[in-house]
C-alpha positions in Angstrom: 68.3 169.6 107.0 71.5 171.4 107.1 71.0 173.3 104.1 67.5 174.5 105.9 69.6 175.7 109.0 71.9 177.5 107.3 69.0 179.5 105.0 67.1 180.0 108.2 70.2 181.6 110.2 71.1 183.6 106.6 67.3 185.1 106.8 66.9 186.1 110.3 70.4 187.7 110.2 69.8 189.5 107.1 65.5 190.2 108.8 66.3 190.9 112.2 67.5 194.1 114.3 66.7 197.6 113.2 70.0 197.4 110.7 67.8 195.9 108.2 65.0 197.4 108.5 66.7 201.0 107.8 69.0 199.0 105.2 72.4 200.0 106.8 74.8 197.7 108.0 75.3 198.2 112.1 79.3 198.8 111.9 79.4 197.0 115.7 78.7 193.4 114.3 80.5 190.5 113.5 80.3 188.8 109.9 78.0 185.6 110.0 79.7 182.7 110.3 80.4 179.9 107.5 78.8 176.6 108.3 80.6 173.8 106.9 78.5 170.6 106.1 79.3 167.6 108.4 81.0 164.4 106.2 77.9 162.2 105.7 78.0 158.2 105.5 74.9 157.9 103.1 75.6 156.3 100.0 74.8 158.4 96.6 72.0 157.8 94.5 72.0 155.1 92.6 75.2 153.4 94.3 74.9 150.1 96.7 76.5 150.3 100.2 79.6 148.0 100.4 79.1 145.6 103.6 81.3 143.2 105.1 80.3 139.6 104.2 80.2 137.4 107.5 79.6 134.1 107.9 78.2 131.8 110.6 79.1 128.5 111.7 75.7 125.7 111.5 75.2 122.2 111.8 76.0 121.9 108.7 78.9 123.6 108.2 80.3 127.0 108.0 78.1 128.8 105.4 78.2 132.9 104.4 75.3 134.6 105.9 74.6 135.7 101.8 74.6 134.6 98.4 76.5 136.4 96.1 75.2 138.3 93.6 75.2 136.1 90.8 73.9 133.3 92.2 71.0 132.0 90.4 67.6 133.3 91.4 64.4 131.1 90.5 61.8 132.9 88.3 59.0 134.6 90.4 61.2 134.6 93.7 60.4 136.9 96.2 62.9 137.0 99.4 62.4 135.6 102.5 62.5 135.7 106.4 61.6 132.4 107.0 64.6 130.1 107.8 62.7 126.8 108.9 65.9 125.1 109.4 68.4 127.4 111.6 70.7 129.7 109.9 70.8 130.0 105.7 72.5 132.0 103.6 69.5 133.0 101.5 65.7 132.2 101.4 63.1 133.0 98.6 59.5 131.9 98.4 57.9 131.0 94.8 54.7 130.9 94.1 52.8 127.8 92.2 56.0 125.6 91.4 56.5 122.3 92.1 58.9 121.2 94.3 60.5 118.7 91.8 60.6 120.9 89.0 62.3 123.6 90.7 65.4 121.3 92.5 65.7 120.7 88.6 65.5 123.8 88.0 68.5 124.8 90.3 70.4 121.7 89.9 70.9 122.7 86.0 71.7 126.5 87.0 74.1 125.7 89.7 75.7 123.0 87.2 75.7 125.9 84.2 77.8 127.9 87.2 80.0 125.0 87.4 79.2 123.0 90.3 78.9 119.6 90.2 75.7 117.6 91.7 76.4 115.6 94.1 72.9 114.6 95.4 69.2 115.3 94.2 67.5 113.7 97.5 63.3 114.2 97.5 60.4 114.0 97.7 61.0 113.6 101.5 57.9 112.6 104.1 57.3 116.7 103.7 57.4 117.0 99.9 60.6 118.6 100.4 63.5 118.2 97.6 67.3 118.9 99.1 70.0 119.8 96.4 73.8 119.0 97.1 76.0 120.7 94.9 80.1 120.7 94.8 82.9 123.1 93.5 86.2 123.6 93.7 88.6 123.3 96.9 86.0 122.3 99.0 83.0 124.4 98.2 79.6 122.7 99.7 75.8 124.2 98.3 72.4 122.8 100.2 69.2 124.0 98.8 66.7 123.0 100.7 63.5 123.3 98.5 59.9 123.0 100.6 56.5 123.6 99.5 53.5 124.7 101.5 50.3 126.6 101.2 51.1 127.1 97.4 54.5 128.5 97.9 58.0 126.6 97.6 60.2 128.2 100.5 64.2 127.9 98.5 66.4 127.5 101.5 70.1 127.6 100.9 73.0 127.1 102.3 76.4 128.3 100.4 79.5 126.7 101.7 82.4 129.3 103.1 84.6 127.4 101.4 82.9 129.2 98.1 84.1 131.5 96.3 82.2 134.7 97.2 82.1 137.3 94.0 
């Protein structure tokens, strides 16, 4: 947008007043100015945005408002708005698996990541499946795993007592 100012002020200077049109330069004016871009905050192509990580403080326990990046996905998830249960760190919807076979699913992935199961608790009275996992100096994992209409909603809840990398 900037860059289409300055060209526009650059034309009509050089365009306007009978200097121009004759080709001579009218001794009485002042050279055009130099615009200077303004320092932008956008983030260059191809590069992420750095944001803070919070966290917020649940019934549950004190959780990071994310997952980090390496976290493990399920195959065909699609993020999520829906919470269901009050504040998560993260929520995915997959299509056409069962309930049970994805909390095993996750329970071997978070173990491969090094955390330790500490409960595989389902089906409940709503099919759900609820996945508590363990690390290191107190670090707490709850996936919450609910199906309905065809689609298992992946709830979970990632301790801030985790290491976040």
């Amino acid at each position: 947008m900037l860059v289409l100012l300055f060209a526009a002020l650059l034309t009509a200077a050089a365009c306007g007043g009978d200097s121009a049109a004759t080709g001579t330069a009218d001794p009485g004016m002042s050279p055009i100015a130099t615009i200077e871009p303004e320092p932008t905050t956008t983030t260059p192509p191809g590069a992420t945005a750095v944001l803070p990580v919070t966290q917020t403080d649940t019934d549950w326990g004190r959780i990071w408002d994310s997952v980090p990046a390496g976290f493990p996905l399920p195959p065909g998830a699609v993020a999520s708005e829906e919470t269901g249960g009050g504040p998560v760190s993260a929520t995915w919807t997959v299509a056409g698996t069962d309930g049970a076979d994805l909390a095993e699913w996750m329970q071997s992935e978070l173990e491969l990541a090094t955390y330790s199961t500490e409960a595989l608790s389902g089906p409940l009275e709503n099919g759900e499946y609820v996945l508590d996992s363990v690390g290191d100096d107190g670090c707490r994992i709850e996936v919450a795993l609910t199906p309905r209409d065809g689609l298992t909603t992946v709830s979970v809840r990632f301790g801030a007592a985790c290491p976040y990398e």
